[in-house]
C-alpha positions in Angstrom: 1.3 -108.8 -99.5 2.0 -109.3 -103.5 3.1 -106.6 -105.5 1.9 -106.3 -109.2 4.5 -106.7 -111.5 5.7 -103.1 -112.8 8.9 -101.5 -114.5 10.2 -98.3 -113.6 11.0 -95.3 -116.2 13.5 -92.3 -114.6 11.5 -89.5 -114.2 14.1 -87.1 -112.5 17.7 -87.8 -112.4 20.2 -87.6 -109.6 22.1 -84.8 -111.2 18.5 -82.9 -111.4 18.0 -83.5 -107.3 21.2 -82.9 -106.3 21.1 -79.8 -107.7 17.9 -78.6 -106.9 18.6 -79.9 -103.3 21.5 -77.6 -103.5 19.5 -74.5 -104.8 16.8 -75.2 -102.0 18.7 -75.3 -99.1 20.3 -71.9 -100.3 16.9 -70.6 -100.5 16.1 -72.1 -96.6 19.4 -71.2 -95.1 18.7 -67.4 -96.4 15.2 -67.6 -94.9 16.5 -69.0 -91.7 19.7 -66.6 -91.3 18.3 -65.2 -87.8 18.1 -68.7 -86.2 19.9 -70.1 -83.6 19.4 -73.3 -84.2 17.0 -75.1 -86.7 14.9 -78.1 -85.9 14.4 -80.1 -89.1 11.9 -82.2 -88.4 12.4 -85.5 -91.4 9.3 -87.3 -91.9 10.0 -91.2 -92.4 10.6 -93.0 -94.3 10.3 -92.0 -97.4 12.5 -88.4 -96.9 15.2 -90.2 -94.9 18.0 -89.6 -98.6 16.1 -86.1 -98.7 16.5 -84.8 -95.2 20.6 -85.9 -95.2 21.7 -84.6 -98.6 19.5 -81.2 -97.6 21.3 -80.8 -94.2 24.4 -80.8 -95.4 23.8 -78.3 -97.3 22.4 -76.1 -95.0 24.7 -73.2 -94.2 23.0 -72.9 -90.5 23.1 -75.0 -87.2 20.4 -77.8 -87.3 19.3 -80.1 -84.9 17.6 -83.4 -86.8 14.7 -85.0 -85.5 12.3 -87.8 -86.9 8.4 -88.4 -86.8 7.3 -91.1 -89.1 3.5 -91.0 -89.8 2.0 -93.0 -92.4 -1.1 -93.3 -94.9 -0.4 -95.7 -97.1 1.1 -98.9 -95.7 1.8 -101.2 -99.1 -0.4 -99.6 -100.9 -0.4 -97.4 -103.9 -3.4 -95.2 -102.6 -3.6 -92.9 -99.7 -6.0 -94.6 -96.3 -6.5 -90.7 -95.1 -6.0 -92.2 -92.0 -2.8 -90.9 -90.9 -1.3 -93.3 -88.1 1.9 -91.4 -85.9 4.3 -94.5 -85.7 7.3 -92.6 -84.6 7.4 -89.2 -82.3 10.0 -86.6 -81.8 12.0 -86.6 -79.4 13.1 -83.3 -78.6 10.6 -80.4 -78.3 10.2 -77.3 -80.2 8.3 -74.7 -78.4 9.5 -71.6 -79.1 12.0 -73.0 -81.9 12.5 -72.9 -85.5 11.2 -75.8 -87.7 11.7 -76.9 -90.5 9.5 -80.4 -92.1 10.9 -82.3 -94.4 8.5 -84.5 -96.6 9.3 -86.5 -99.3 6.2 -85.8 -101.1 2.8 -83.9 -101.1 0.0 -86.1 -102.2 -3.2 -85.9 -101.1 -2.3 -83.4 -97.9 -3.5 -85.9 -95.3 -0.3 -87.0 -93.9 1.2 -83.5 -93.9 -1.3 -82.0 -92.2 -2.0 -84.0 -89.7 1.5 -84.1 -88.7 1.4 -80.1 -88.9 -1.2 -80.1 -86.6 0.3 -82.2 -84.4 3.3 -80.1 -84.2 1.3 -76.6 -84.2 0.1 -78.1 -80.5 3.5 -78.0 -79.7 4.1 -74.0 -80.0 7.4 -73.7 -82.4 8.5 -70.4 -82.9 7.9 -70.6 -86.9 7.4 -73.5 -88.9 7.9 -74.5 -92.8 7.7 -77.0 -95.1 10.2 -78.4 -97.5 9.3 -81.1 -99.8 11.0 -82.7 -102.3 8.0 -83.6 -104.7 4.4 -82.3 -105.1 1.6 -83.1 -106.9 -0.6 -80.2 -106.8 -3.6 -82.4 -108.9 -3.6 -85.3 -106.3 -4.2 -82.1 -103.1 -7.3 -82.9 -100.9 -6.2 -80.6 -98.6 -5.6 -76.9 -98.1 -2.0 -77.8 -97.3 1.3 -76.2 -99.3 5.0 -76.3 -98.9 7.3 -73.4 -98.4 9.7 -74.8 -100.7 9.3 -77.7 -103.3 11.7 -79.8 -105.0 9.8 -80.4 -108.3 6.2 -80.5 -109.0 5.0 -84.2 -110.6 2.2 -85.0 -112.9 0.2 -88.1 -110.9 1.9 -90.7 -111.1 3.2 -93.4 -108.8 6.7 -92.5 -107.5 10.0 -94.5 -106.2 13.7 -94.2 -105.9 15.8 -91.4 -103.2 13.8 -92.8 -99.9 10.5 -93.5 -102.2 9.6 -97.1 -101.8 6.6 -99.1 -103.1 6.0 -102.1 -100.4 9.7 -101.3 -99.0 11.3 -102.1 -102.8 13.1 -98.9 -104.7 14.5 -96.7 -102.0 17.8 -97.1 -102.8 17.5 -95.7 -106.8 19.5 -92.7 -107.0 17.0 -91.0 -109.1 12.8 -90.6 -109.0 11.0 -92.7 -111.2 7.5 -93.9 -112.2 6.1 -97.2 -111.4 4.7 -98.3 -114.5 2.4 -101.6 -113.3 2.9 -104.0 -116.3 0.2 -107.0 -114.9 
């Protein structure tokens, strides 16, 4: 597949995440005190930077696990039609869970993937995710705890890709398409 040609214009720096990644896992680690061990459950790829800065952070024991699930493929749009490429592979009945998205869109994708797990009987389960954009939502889906809510744009850089390019920025940024 071609890409369009686009630029990109920081839209949060890595000073901004860092800290705010800081100042969420406070937040999760108070909520999560009682637990023996957390399941934090990092939805690929895209929340792959997310999910390692945020566990380090974490002043609890975590176990890490991975689904990846996708809706998009290259594309700048949302399919709705959420495809489960990777499963866990430990279980979490009866445990605590955590998700960790890298952003909440449309909805589809996260709740599908909750509903999967829900099947699965965790003891409690929340989201964290680094961005939202609460004007994009199709779905009656919400995150415990968000990073920062975006206006609706398109979105790379800290795991974000657009067709696999971008991950590796140390910031987020908006894809402006300039063709």
């Amino acid at each position: 597949m071609t890409t369009k040609p686009y630029t990109v214009d920081e839209l949060i720096s890595a000073k901004a995440i860092a800290a705010r990644v800081e100042a969420l896992a406070k937040e999760i680690s108070s909520h999560y005190a009682d637990t023996d061990k957390l399941v934090v459950v990092g939805l690929l790829r895209g929340s792959f930077i997310f999910i390692a800065d945020l566990v380090r952070e974490l002043d609890l024991p975590v176990e890490v696990d991975f689904m990846e699930a996708s809706s998009y493929g290259n594309s700048t749009e949302s399919s709705r039609e959420v495809r489960i490429l990777k499963d866990l592979r430990g279980e979490i009945a009866g445990r605590d869970v955590l998700v960790v998205e890298d952003i909440v869109d449309t909805g589809y994708t996260l709740k599908h993937v909750l509903e999967i797990l829900e099947t699965r009987h965790p003891r409690r389960m929340e989201v964290c995710a680094l961005l939202n954009k609460p004007s994009r939502r199709e779905t009656d889906v919400t995150a415990r705890w968000v990073g920062f809510d975006i206006p609706d744009k398109f979105v790379v850089g800290y795991g974000i890709d657009y067709a696999q390019r971008n991950r590796n920025l140390p910031h987020i940024a908006a894809v402006r398409f300039t063709g």
